[in-house]
C-alpha positions as protocol buffer text, in pm:
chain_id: "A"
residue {
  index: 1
  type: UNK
  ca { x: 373 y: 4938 z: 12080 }
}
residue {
  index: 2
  type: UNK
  ca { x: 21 y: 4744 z: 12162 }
}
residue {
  index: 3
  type: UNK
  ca { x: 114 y: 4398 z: 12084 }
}
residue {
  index: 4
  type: UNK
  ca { x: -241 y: 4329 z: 12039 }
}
residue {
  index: 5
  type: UNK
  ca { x: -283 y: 4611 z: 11734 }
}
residue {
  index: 6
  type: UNK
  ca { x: -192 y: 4643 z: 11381 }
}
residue {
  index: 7
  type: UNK
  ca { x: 115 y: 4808 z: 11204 }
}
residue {
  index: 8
  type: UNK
  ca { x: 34 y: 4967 z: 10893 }
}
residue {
  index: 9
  type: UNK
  ca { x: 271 y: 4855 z: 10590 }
}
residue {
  index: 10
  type: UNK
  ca { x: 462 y: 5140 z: 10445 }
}
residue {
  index: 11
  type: UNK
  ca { x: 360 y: 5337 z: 10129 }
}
residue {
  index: 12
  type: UNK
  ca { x: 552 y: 5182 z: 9838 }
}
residue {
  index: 13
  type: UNK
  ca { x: 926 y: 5348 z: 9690 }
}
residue {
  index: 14
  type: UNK
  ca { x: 850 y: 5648 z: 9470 }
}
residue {
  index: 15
  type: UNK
  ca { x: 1128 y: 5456 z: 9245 }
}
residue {
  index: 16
  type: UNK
  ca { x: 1449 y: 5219 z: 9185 }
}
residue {
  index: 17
  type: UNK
  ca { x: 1729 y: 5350 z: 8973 }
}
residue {
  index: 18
  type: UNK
  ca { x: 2001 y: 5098 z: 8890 }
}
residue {
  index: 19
  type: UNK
  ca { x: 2325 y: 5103 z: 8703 }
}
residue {
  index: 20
  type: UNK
  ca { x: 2617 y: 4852 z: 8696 }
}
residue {
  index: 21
  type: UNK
  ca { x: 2910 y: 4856 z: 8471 }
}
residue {
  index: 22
  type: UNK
  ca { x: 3170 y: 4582 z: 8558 }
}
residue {
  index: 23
  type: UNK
  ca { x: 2995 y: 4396 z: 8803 }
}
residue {
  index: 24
  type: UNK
  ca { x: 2937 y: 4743 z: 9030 }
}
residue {
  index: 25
  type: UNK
  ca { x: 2573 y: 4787 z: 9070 }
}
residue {
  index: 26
  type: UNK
  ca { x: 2451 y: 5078 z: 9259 }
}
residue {
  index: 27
  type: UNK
  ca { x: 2082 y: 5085 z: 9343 }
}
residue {
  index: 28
  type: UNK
  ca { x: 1945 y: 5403 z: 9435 }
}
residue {
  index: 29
  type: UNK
  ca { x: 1619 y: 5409 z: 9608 }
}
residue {
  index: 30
  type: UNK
  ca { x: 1386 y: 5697 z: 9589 }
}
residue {
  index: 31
  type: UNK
  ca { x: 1089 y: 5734 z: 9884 }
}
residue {
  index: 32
  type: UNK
  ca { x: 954 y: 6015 z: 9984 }
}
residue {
  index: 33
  type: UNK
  ca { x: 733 y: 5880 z: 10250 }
}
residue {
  index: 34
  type: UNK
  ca { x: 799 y: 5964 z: 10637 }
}
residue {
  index: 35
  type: UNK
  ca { x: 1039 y: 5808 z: 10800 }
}
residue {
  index: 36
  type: UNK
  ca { x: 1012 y: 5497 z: 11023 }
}
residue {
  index: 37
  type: UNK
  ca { x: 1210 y: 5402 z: 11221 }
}
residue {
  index: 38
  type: UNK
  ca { x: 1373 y: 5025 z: 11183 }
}
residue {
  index: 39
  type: UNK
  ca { x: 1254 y: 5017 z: 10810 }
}
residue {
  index: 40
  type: UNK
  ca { x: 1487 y: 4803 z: 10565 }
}
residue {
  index: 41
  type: UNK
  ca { x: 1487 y: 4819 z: 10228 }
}
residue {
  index: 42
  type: UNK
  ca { x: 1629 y: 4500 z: 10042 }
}
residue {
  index: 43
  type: UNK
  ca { x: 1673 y: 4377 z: 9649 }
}
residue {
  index: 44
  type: UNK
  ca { x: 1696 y: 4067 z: 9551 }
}
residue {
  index: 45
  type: UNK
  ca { x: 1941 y: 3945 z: 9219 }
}
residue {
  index: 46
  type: UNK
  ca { x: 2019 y: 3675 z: 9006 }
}
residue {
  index: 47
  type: UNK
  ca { x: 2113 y: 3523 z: 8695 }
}
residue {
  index: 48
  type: UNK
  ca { x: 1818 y: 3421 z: 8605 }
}
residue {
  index: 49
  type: UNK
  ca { x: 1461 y: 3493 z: 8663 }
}
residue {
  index: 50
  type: UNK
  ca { x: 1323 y: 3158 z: 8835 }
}
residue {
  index: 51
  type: UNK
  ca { x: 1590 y: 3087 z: 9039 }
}
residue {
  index: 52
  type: UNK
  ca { x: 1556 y: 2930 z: 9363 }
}
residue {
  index: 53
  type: UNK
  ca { x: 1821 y: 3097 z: 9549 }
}
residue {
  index: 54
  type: UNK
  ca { x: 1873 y: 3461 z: 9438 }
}
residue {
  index: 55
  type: UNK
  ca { x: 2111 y: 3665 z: 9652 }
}
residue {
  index: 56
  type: UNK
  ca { x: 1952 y: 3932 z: 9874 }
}
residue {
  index: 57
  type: UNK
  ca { x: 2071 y: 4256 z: 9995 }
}
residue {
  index: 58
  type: UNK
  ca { x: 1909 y: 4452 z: 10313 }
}
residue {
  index: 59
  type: UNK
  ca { x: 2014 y: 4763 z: 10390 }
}
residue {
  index: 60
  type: UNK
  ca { x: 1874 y: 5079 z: 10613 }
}
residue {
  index: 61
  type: UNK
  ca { x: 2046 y: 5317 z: 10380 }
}
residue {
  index: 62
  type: UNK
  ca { x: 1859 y: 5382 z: 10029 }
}
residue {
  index: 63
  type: UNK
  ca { x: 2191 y: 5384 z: 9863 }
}
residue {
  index: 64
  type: UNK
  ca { x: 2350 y: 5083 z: 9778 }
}
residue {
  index: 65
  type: UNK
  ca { x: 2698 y: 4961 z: 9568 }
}
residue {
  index: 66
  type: UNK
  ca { x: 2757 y: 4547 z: 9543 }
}
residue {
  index: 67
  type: UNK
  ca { x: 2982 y: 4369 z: 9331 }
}
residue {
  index: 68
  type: UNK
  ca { x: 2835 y: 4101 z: 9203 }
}
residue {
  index: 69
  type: UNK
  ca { x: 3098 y: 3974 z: 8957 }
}
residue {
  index: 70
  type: UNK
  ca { x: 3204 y: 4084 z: 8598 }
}
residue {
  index: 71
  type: UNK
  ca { x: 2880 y: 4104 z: 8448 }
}
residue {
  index: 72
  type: UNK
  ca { x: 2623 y: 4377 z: 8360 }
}
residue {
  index: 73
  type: UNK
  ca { x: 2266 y: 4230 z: 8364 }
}
């Protein structure tokens, strides 16, 4: 890599599916864009929209399952 050049961004996620029951939440991540290498995908919660510290998950997978306590938002 030319440390000098420019990386383009990756094209955005086709889509986000999410589901939760109990406090499970799986987030399924749909992209159909090549592959690169090192790319992480992460998703950010919390109990409310403005807050200051909302819990974020990274993950190189596109397939995620988190418990986030016993509650379905």
């Amino acid at each position: 890599m030319d440390p000098s050049g420019t990386i383009d961004p990756p094209a955005p996620i086709g889509s986000l599916r999410v589901t939760s029951a109990d406090g499970i939440f799986d987030l399924a991540i749909t992209d159909n864009s090549s592959v690169h290498r090192g790319i992480f995908y992460f998703a950010e919660s919390d109990v409310t929209r403005r807050s200051a510290s909302p819990s974020a998950f990274f993950s190189s997978s596109r397939n995620l399952r988190v418990a986030l306590g016993n509650q379905t938002l």
